[in-house]
VEXDREN-2710 file (C-alpha; in Angstrom, 1 decimal):
% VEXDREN-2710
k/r/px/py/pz
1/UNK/143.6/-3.2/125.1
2/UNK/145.0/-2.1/128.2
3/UNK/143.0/1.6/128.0
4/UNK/139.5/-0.5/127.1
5/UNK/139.7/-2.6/130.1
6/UNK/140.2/0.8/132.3
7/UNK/136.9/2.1/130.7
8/UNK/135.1/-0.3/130.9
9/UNK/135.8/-1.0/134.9
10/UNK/135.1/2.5/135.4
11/UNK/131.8/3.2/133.3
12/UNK/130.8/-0.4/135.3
13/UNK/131.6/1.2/138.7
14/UNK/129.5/4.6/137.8
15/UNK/126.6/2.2/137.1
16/UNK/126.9/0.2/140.2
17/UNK/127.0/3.4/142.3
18/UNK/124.0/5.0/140.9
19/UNK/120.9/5.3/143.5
20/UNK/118.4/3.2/143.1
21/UNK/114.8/4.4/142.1
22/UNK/112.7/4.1/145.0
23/UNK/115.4/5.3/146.9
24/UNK/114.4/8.1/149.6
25/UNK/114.9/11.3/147.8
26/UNK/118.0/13.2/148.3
27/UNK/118.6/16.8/148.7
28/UNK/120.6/17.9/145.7
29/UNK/121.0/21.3/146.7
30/UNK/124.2/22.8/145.0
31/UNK/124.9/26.9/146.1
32/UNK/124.8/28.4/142.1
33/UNK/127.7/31.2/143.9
34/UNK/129.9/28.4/144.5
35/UNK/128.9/25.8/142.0
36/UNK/132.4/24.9/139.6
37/UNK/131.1/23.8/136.3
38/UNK/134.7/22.6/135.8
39/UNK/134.2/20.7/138.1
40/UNK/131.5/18.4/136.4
41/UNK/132.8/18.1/133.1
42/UNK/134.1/20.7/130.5
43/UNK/133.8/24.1/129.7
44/UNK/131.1/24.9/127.3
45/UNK/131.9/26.4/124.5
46/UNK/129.8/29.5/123.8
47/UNK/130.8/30.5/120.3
48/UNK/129.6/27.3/119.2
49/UNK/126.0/28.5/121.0
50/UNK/126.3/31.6/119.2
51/UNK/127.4/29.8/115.7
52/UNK/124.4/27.5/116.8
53/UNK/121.9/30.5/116.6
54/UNK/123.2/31.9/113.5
55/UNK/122.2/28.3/111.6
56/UNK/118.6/28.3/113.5
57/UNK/117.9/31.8/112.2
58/UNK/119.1/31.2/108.6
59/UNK/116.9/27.9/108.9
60/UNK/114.0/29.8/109.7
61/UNK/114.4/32.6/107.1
62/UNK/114.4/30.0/104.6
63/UNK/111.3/29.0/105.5
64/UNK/109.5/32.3/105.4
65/UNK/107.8/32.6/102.0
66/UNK/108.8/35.0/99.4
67/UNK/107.7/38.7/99.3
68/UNK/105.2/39.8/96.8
69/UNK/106.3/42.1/94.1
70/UNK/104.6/45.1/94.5
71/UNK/105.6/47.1/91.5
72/UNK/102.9/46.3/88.3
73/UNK/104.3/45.7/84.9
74/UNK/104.4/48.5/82.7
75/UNK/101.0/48.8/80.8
76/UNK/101.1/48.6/77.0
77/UNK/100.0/51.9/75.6
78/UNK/99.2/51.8/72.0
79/UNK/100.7/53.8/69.2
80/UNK/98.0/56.4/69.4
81/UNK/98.1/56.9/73.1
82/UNK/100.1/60.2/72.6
83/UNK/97.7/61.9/70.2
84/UNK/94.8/61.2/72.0
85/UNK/96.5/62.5/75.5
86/UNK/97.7/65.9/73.7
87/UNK/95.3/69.0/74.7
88/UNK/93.1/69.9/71.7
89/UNK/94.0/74.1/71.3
90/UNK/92.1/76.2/72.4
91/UNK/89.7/78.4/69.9
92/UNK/90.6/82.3/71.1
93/UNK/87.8/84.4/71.7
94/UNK/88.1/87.9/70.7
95/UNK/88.1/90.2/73.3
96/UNK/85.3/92.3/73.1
97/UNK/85.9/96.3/73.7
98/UNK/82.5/98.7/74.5
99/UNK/81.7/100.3/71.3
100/UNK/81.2/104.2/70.6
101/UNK/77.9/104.8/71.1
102/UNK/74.9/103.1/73.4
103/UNK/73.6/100.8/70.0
104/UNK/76.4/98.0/71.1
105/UNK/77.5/96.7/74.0
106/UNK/79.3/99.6/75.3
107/UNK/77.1/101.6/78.0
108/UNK/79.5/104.1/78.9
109/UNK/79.4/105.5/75.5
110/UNK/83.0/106.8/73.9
111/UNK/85.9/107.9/75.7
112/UNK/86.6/111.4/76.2
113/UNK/90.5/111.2/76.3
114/UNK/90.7/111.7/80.5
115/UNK/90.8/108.4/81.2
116/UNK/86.8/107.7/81.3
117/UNK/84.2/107.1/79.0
118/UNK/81.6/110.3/78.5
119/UNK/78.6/108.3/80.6
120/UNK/80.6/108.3/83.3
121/UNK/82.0/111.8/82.9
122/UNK/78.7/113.0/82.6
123/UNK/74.9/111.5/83.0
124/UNK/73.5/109.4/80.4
125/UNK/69.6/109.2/80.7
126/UNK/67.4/108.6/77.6
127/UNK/69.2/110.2/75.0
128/UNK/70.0/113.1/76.8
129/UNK/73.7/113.9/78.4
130/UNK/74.0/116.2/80.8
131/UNK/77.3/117.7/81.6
132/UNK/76.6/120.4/83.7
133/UNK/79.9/122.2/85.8
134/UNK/82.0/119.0/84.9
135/UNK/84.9/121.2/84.3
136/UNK/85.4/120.5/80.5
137/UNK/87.6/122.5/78.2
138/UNK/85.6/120.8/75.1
139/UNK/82.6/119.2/73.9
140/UNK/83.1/115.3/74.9
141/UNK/82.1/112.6/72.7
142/UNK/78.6/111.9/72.6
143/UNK/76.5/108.5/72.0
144/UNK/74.9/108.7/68.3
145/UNK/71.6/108.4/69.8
146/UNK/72.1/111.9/72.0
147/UNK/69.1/114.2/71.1
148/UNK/69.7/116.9/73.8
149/UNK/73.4/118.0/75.6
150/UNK/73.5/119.8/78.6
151/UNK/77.3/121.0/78.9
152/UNK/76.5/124.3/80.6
153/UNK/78.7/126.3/83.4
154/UNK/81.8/124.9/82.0
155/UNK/85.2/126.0/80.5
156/UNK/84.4/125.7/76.6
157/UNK/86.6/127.5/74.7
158/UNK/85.9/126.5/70.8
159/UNK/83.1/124.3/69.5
160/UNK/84.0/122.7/66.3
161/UNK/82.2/120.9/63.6
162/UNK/83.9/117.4/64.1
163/UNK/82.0/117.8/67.8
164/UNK/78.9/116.7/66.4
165/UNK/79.5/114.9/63.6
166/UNK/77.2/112.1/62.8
167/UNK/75.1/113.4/65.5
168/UNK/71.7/112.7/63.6
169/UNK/69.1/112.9/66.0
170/UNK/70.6/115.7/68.5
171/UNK/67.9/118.3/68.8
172/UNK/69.2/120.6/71.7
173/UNK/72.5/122.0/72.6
174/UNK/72.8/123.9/75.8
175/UNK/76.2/125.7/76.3
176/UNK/75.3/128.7/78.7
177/UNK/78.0/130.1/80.9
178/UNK/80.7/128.6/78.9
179/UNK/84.2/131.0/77.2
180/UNK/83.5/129.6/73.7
181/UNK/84.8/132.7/71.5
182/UNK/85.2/130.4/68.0
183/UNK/82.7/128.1/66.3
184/UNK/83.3/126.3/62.9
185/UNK/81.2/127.4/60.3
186/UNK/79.6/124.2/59.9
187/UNK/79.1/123.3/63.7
188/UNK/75.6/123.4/63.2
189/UNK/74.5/123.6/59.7
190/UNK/75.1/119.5/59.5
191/UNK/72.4/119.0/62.1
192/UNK/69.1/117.4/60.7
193/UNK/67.4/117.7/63.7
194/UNK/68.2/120.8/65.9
195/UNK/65.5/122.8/67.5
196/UNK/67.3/124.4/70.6
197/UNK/70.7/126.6/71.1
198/UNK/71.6/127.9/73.8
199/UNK/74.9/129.8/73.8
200/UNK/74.0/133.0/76.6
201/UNK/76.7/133.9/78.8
202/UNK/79.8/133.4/76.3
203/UNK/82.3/135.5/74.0
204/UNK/81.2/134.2/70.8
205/UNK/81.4/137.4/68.2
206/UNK/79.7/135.4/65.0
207/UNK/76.7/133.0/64.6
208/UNK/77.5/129.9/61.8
209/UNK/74.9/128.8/59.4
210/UNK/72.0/127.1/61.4
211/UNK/70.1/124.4/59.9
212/UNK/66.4/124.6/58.7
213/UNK/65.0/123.0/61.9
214/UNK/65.7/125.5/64.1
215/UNK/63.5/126.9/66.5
216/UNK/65.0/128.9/69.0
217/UNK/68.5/130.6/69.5
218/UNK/69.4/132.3/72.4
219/UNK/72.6/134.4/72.0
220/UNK/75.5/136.4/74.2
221/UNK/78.2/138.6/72.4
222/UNK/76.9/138.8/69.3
223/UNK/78.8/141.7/67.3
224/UNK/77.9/141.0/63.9
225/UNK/75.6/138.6/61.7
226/UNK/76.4/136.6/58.7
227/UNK/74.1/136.8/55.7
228/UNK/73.3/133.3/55.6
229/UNK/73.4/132.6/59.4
230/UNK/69.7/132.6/59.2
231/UNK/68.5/133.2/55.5
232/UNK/69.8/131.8/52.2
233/UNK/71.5/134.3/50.2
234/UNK/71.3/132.2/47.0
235/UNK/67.8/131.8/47.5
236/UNK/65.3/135.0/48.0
237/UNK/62.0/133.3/48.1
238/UNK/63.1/130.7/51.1
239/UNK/61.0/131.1/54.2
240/UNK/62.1/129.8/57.6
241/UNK/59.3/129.3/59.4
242/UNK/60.4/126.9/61.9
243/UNK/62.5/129.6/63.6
244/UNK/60.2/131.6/65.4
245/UNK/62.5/132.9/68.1
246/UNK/65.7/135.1/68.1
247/UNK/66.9/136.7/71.5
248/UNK/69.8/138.9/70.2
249/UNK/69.1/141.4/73.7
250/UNK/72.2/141.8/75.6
251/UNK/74.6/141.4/72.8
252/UNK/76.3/144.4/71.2
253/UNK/74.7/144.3/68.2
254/UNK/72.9/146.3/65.8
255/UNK/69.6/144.8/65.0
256/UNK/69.0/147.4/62.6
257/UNK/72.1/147.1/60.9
258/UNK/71.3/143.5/59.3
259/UNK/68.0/143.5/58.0
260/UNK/68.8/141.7/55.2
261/UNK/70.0/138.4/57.5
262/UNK/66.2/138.1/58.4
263/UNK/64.3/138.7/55.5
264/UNK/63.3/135.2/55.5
265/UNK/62.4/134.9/58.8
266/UNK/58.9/135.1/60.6
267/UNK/59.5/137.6/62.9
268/UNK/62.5/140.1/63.6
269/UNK/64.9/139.6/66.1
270/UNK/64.8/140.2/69.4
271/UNK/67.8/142.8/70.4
272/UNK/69.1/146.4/70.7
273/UNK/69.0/149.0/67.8
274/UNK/70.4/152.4/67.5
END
């Protein structure tokens, strides 16, 4: 009771010391450098300031609403959804390749084995092929629809009869200043249209069988003829009319020698006799 009594005298002292209101104001300046807070009550505890914050800021994160999901559900994809996603296959187009001769796609005509088609070997123009000095060792193959080779001034050794096989419309075949010394015996005979051949200015000792349509033949190292190179043998009363012109001058044969070659023949041929 004793320790009430003290309080109480001295919280009614504090009271009865106070100022009063209307009191003239005082200057309560206090120097902050020199101001004891000890000296006006206890120390304040800062970790409870600090524990103090902690709580405010949990308070006020509670408050925030929640965060949106941002992720969607997965979506339902029916049972079919694979097949209709997998990639039809392709239908495979065959590649097409230029053909052998001008009548298909291919422009160039066939290949001649040297790594480029004849057309661009040689010249192409209209059913003619020219091949002049190209530097060929053979005849190249030709379009179907050649009708007239030019092929002179190169370094033809042998024609043979697979040259022009099939070769249906060719009508003239130039092959001056060539070194053919062979020809197949069918190189020419095969040919339903030839007119024209011109073989001057090579080494070839024999002419083959020439086919009815010939006109004109203009030969080089001629040494012998063949019985049926220009007549049928089997056949006495044939007439070739269509050839009308044989230049056998310059060769080193006897005219003379073979009249029985041209007994079918308009006209003899034009060449050297002894």
């Amino acid at each position: 009771m004793a320790l009430y009594a003290v309080v109480a005298v001295a919280l009614f002292g504090s009271c009865w010391a106070a100022p009063p209101v209307d009191s003239d104001q005082v200057n309560y300046d206090v120097d902050v450098d020199t101001w004891d807070l000890n000296t006006y009550g206890e120390t304040y505890d800062y970790d409870d300031l600090d524990e103090e914050v902690d709580n405010a800021r949990i308070s006020v994160g509670t408050m925030a609403s929640p965060a949106v999901s941002t992720h969607l559900p997965p979506e339902n994809v029916p049972e079919n959804k694979t097949d209709e996603m997998t990639p039809l296959p392709q239908t495979t187009r065959p590649t097409i390749h230029p053909t052998l001769d001008f009548q298909g796609p291919g422009l160039f005509g066939p290949d001649t084995g040297l790594g480029m088609p004849t057309c661009l070997l040689c010249v192409c123009l209209s059913g003619s092929v020219y091949c002049d000095d190209a530097g060929l060792t053979e005849i190249p193959p030709l379009p179907k629809d050649t009708t007239h080779l030019y092929a002179r001034f190169n370094k033809i050794t042998a024609v043979k009869a697979k040259d022009f096989l099939n070769l249906n419309q060719l009508k003239r075949i130039d092959l001056t200043g060539n070194q053919i010394y062979k020809l197949d015996d069918d190189t020419f005979h095969k040919l339903p249209q030839l007119q024209d051949l011109f073989l001057a200015d090579n080494r070839i000792p024999s002419l083959p069988e020439l086919p009815v349509t010939m006109r004109y033949i203009d030969n080089n190292n001629i040494q012998s003829l063949n019985e049926d190179t220009f007549c049928n043998s089997h056949d006495l009363s044939y007439i070739r009319k269509p050839l009308e012109d044989i230049r056998l001058d310059g060769n080193p044969v006897d005219v003379n020698r073979y009249a029985w070659a041209y007994v079918c023949l308009p006209r003899m041929p034009v060449g050297n006799s002894h």
